[in-house]
C-alpha positions as CSV (number, residue, x, y, z in Angstrom):
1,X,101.8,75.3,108.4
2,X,104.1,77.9,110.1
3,X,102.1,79.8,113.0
4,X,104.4,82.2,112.1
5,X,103.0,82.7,108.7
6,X,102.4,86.3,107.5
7,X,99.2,86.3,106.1
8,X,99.1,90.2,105.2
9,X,95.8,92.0,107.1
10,X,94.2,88.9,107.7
11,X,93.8,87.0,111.2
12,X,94.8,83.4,111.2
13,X,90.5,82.1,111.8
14,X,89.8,84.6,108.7
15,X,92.9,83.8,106.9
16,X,92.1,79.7,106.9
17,X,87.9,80.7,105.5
18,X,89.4,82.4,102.9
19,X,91.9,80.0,101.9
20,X,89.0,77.6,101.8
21,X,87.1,79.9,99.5
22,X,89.8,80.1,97.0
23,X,90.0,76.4,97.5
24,X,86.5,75.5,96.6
25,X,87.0,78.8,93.4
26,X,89.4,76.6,91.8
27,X,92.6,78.9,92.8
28,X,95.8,77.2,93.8
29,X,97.0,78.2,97.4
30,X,99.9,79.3,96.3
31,X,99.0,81.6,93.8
32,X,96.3,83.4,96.4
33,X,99.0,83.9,99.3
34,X,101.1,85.6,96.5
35,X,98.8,87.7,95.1
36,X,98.4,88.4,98.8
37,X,101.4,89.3,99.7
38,X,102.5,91.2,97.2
39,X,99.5,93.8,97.1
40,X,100.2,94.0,101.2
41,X,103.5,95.2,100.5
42,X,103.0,98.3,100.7
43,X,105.1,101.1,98.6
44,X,107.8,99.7,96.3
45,X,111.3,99.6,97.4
46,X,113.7,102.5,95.8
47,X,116.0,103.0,93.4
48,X,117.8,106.6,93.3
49,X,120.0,106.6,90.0
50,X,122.6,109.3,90.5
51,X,125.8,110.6,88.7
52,X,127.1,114.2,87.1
53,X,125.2,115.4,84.2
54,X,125.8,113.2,80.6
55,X,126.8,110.6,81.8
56,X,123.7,108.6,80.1
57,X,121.4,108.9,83.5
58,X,118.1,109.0,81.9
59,X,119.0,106.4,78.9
60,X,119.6,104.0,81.5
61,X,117.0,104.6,83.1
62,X,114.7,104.3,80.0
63,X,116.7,100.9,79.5
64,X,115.1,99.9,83.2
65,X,112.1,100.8,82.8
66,X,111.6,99.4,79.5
67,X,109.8,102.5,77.5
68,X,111.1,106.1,76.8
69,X,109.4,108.0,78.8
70,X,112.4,110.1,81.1
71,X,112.9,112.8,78.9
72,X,116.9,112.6,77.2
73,X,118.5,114.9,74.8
74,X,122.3,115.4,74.0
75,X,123.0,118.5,76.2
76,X,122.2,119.0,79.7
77,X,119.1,121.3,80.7
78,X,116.0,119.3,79.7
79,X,113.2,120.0,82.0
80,X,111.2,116.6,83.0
81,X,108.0,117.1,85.2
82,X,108.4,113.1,86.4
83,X,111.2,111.8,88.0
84,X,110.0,108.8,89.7
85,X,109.0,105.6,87.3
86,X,107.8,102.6,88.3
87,X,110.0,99.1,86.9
88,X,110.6,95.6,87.1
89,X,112.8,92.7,87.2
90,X,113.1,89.2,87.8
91,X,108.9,89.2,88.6
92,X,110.0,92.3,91.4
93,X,109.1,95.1,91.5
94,X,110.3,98.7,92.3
95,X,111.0,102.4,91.7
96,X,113.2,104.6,90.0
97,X,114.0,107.9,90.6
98,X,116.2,109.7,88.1
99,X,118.2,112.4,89.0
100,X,119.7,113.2,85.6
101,X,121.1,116.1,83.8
102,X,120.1,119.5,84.0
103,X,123.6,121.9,83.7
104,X,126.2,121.9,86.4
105,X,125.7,125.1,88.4
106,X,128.9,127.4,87.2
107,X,129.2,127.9,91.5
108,X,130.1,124.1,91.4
109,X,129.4,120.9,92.6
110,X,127.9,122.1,96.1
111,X,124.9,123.8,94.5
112,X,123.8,121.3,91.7
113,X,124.7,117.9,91.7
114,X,125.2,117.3,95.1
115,X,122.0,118.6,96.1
116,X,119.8,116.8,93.7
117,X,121.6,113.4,94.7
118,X,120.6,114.5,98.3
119,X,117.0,114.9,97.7
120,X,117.2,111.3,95.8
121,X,119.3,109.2,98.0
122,X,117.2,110.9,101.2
123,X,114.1,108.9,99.9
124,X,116.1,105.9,98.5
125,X,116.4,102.3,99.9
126,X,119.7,101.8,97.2
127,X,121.3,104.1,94.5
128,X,123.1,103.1,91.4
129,X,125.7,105.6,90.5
130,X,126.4,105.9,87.2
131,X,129.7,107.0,85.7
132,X,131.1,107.5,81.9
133,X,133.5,104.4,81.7
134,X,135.5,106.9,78.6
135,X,135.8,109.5,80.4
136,X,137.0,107.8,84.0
137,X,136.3,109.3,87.2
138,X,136.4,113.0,88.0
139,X,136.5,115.3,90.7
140,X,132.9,115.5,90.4
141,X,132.3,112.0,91.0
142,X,134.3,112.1,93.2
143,X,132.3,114.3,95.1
144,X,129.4,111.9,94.8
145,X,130.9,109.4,95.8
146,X,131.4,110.8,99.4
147,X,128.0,112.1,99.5
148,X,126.8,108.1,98.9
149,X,129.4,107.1,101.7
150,X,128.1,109.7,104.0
151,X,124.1,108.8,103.4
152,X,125.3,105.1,104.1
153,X,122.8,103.8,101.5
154,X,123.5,100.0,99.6
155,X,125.4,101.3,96.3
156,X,125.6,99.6,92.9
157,X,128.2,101.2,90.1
158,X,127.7,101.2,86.6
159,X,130.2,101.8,84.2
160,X,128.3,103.2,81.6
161,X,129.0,103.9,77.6
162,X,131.1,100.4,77.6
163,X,130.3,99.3,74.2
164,X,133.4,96.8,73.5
165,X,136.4,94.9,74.7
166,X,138.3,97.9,75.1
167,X,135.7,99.5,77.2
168,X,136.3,96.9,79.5
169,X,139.5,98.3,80.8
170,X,138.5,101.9,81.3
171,X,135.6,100.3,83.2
172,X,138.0,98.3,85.7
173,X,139.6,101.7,85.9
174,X,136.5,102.6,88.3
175,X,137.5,100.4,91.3
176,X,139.3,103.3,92.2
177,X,136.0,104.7,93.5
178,X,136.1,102.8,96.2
179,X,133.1,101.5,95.6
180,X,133.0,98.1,94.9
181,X,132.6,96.6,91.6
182,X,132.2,98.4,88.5
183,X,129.3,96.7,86.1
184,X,130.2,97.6,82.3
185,X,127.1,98.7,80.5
186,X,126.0,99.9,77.6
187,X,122.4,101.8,78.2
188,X,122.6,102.8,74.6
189,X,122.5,99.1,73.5
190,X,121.3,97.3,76.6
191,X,124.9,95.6,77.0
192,X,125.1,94.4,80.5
193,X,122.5,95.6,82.0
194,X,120.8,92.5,83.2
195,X,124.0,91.5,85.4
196,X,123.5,95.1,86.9
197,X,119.9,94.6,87.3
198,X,120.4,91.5,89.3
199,X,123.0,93.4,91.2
200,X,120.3,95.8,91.9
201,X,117.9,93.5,93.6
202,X,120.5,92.2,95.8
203,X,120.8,95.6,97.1
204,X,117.0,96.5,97.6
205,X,114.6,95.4,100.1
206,X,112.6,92.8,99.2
207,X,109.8,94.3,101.2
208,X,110.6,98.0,102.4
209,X,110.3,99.3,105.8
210,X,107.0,102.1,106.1
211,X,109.1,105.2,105.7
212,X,106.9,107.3,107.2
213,X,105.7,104.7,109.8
214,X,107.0,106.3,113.1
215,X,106.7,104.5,116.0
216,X,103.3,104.3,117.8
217,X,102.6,107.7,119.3
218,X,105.2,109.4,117.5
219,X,103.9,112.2,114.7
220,X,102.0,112.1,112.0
221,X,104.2,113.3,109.2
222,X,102.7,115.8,106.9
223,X,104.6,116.9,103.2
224,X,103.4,120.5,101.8
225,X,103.4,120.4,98.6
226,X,102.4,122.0,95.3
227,X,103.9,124.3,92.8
228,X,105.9,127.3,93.6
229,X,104.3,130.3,95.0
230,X,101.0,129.0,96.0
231,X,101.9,129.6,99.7
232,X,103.6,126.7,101.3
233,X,106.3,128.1,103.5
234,X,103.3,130.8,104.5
235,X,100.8,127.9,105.2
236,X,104.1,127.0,107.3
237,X,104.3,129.7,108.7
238,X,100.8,130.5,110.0
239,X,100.7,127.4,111.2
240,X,103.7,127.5,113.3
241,X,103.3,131.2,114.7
242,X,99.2,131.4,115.4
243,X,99.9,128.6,117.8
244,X,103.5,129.4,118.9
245,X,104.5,126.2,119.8
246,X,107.3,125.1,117.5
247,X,108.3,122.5,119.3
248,X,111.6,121.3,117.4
249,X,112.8,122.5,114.0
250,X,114.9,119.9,113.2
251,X,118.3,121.8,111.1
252,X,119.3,119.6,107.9
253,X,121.6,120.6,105.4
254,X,120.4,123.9,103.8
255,X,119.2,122.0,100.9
256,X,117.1,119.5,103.0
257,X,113.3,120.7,103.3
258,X,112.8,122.0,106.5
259,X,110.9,119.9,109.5
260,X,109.1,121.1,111.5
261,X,107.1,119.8,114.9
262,X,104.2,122.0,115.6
263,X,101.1,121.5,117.9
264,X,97.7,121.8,116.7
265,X,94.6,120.8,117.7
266,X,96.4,119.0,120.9
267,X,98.3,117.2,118.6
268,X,101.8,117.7,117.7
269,X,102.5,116.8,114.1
270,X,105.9,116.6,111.8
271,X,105.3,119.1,108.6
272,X,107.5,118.5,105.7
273,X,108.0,122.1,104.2
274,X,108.7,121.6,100.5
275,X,109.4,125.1,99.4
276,X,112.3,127.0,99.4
277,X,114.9,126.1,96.8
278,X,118.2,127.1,96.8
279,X,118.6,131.0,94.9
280,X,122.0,129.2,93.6
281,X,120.2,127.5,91.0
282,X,120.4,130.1,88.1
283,X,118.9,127.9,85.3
284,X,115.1,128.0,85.7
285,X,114.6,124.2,84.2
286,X,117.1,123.4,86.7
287,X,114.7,124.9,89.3
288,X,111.5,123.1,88.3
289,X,113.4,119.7,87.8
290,X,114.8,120.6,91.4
291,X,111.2,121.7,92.9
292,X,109.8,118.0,91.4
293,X,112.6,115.9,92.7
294,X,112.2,117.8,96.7
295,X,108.7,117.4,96.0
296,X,109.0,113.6,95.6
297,X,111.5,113.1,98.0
298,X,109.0,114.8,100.9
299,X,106.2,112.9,99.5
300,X,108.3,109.9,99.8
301,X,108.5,110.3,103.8
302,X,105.3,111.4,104.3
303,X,102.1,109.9,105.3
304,X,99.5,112.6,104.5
305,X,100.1,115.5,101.6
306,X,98.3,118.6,101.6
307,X,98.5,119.6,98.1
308,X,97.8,123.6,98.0
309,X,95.8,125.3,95.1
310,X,96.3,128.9,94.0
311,X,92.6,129.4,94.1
312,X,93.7,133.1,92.3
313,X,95.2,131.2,89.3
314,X,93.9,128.5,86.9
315,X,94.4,125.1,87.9
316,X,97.3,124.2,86.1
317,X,98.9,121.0,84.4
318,X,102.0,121.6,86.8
319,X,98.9,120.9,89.5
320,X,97.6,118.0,87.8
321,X,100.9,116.5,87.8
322,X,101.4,116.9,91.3
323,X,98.6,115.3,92.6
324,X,99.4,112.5,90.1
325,X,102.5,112.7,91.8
326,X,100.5,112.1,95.4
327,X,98.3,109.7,94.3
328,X,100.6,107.2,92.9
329,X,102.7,107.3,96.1
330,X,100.0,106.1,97.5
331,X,99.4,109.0,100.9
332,X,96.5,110.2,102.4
333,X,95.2,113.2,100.6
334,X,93.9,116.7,101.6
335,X,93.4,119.0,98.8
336,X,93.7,123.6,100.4
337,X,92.3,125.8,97.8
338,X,94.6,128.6,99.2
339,X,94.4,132.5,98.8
340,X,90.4,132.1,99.3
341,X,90.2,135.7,100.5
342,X,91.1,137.3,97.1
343,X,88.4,135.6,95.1
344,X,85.8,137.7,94.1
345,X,81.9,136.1,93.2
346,X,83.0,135.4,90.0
347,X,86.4,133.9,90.2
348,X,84.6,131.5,92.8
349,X,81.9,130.9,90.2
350,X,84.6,129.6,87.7
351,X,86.8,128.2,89.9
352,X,84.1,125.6,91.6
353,X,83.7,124.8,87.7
354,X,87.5,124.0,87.6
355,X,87.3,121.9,90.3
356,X,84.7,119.8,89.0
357,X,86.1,119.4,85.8
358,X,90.4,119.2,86.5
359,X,89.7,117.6,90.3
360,X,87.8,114.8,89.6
361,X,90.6,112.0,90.1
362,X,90.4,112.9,94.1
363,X,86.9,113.9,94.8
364,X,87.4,111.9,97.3
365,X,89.9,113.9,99.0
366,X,88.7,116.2,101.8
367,X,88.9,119.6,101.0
368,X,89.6,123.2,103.1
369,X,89.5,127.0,101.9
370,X,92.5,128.5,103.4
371,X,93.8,131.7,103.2
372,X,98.0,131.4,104.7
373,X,98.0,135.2,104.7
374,X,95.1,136.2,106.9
375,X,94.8,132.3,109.2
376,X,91.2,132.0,107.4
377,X,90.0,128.5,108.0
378,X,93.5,127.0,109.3
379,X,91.3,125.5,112.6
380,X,90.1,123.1,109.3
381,X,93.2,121.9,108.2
382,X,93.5,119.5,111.2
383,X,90.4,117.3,111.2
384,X,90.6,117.1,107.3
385,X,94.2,115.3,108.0
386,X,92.5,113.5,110.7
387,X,90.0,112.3,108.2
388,X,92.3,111.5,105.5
389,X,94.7,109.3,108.0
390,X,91.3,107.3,108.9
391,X,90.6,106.6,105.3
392,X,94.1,105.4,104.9
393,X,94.2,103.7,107.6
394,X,90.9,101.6,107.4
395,X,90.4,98.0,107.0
396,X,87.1,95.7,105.6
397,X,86.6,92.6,107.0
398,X,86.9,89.9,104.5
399,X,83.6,88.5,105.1
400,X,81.9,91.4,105.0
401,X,84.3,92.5,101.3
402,X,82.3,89.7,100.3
403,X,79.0,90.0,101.1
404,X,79.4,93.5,99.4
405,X,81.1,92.2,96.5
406,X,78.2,89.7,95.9
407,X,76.1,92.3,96.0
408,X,77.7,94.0,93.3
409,X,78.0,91.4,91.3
410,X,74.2,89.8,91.2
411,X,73.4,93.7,91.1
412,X,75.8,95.0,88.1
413,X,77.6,92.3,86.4
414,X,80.4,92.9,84.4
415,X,79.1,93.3,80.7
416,X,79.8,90.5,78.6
417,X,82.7,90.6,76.3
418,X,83.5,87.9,73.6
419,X,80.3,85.9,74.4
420,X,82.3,85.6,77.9
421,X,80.9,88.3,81.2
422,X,83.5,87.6,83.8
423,X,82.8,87.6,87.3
424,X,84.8,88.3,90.6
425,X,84.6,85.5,92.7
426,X,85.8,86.5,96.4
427,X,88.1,89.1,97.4
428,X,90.3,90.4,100.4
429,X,91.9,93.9,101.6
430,X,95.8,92.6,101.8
431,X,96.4,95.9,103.1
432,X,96.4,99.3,104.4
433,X,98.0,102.8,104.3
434,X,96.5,103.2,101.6
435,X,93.9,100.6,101.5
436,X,95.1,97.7,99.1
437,X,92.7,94.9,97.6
438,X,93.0,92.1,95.9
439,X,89.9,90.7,93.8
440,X,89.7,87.0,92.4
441,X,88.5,86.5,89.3
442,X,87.0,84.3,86.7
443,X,88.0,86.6,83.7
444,X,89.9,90.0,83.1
445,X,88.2,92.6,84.6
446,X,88.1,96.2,82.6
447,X,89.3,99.3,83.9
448,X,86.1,100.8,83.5
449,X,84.6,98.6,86.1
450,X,87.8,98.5,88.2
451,X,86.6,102.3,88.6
452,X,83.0,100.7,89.3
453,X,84.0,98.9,92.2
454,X,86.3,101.4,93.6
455,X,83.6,104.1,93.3
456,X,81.4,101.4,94.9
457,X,83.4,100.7,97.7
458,X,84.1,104.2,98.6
459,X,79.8,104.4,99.1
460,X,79.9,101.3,101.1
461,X,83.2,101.7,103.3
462,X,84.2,105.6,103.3
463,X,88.4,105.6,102.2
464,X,87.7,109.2,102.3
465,X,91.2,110.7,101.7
466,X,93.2,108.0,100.3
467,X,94.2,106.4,97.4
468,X,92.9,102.8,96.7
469,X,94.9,100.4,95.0
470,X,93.2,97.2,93.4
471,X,94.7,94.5,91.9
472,X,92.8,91.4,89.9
473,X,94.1,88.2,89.6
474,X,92.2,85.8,87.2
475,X,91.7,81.9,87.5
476,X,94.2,80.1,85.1
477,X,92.5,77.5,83.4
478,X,92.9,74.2,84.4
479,X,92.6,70.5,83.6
480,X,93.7,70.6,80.4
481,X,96.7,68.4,80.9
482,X,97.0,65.0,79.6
């Protein structure tokens, strides 16, 4: 075997008893190291799909993803809430962020379309530029095409609305770009979009780089976010000026959200300020679409996010979709309830109700009263990060994953279903930040009792601040074969 073998979280003396377990389980070797590796992956390589408005953005991208779910109507403008989908191709997998069609600002390229590509290609590993094939390349595209050469990002170009033989010239038309090959598609009938697709791959990483691993002692960075007005940039603020020692702001383009290096606590950590769009933007759907795709673009670089709560207004689906947003990214989590000192006894009466109700999915997440305006509390915000990191960044033996697992299992077995109760078997963390596991089992687990476990193994280990991915690979049947 290769000493140079990556064997995900595991040491080479643990790695060799498991692969003995799965041995003895009736799992072939090969089919454990991949389940291995690919929950220790980590987060998902990339995909930023860029292009003017109408140019059949989110079609495609609804092609790629295999389901209609990115919002598309036949005039520019439509608000969507989600921009980042999840895809795969070829057995890999990877995300999408669409960028697609609100308007063009009337003040030109500068204050719409170039800035939404920004936000995208900042967090991208590739981007696919899409272009209309009938229409050929305009000074707009143009324009995107030198923010892609500046951002240095891989680049794949998709001649889009090809749906014949003639389209097939205006698409070679496109080399003019500069940009390589163009790939003819049709993402109204699917034409060509499997050659593009394997073009895709090519261009991502099979196995991303941590974006928002910094090297060893460098810091921690922290993304802002939730919706607008519930204090971000004053949270900022406060934070910044109580302690007056800003150590760098770090000057982007005026669209880029700000960075900031502050010291708190003896530490000095990287905040990610998400608020602050650009007053250009007249349309207000344009704005939100805007305020999501910055969102997901900080979240993106991060490593914790303090989602803030307007603790004066309901929680909202707008918040809900947020910390959807965080959680599926996979980053530490730290909910601040802000505005605390407004409340009177009966909002807080109510509001603790809310939270129980709309905040279960991240119980788990530490939790601070803050007031931005007045500093209440802000000495809080520092050890719940702290906290949320460690949960992140914590890893269970594989012997003792087991011992608790049979625990579990001799003490609540999965119900039986189909004459048939399934049963995990063994089990490893293949990774951390967040904390990733992979079980081994003898039948398909439900979700219900995916939650089980998970709820189980926050009791037993802590994870207190983090997401926790599982993943479940059951034991193909064997010995069948003649």
């Amino acid at each position: 075997m290769n000493d140079q073998h990556d064997h995900g979280a595991l040491g080479d003396a643990e790695y060799a008893e498991f692969m003995e377990l799965a041995s003895e389980e009736g799992f072939d070797v090969e089919e454990v190291e991949g389940a291995i590796e690919e929950a220790g992956h980590g987060p998902l390589p990339v995909l930023a799909v860029v292009g003017r408005p109408n140019v059949g953005k989110s079609t495609l991208v609804n092609r790629i993803i295999g389901r209609r779910e990115a919002v598309v109507e036949d005039k520019p403008g439509v608000t969507r809430d989600r921009v980042t989908y999840e895809a795969e191709w070829a057995g890999r997998r990877f995300k999408v962020v669409d960028t697609g069609g609100w308007e063009q600002d009337v003040l030109g390229i500068d204050a719409s379309v170039a800035a939404q590509a920004e936000y995208a290609i900042e967090a991208a590993d590739a981007c696919l530029f899409v272009v209309d094939s009938t229409v050929g390349a305009t000074d707009t595209d143009e324009a995107v095409v030198r923010l892609l050469r500046r951002a240095g990002k891989p680049v794949v170009l998709a001649a889009n609305k090809v749906d014949g033989q003639s389209g097939e010239a205006d698409a070679s038309m496109l080399w003019s770009l500069g940009l390589g090959e163009p790939f003819p598609v049709s993402s109204l009938h699917g034409r060509g979009t499997g050659d593009l697709l394997d073009e895709v791959l090519k261009k991502l990483p099979e196995a991303p780089e941590q974006r928002f691993g910094n090297a060893v002692g460098g810091p921690r960075r922290i993304a802002l976010i939730g919706r607008p007005n519930v204090g971000k940039s004053s949270l900022l603020n406060k934070v910044a000026n109580e302690d007056r020692v800003v150590v760098n702001e770090l000057a982007g383009t005026t669209r880029d959200p700000v960075d900031e290096l502050i010291e708190l606590g003896g530490v000095t950590w990287k905040f990610v300020d998400t608020a602050g769009i650009r007053k250009k933007v007249h349309l207000q759907e344009g704005a939100d679409y805007y305020a999501s795709l910055r969102t997901a673009a900080a979240v993106e670089k991060a490593e914790v996010a303090v989602i803030l709560i307007d603790t004066t207004d309901n929680i909202s689906v707008q918040d809900q979709r947020i910390i959807t947003m965080a959680v599926e990214s996979g980053r530490a989590i730290v909910i601040a309830y802000n505005k605390w000192d407004e409340l009177d006894e009966e909002r807080r009466y109510y509001l603790e109700r809310e939270i129980e109700t709309e905040m279960q999915q991240v119980a788990w997440a530490p939790r601070v009263n803050v007031s931005a305006k007045t500093g209440r509390h802000m000495e809080k915000l520092v050890p719940a990060i702290e906290t949320a990191l460690a949960g992140w960044e914590t890893r269970v033996p594989t012997g003792r994953l087991n011992a608790f697992l049979g625990e579990i299992v001799a003490a609540h077995p999965h119900p039986i279903r189909g004459g048939k109760q399934p049963r995990i078997l063994f089990g490893t963390q293949a990774g951390t930040k967040p904390p990733r596991f992979v079980l081994f089992a003898s039948g398909f687990l439900e979700a219900g009792y995916r939650r089980f476990i998970e709820r189980r193994l926050r009791e037993e280990f802590g994870f207190e601040g983090t997401p926790i991915h599982i993943s479940v690979r059951v034991r193909e049947k064997r010995g069948r074969k003649k």
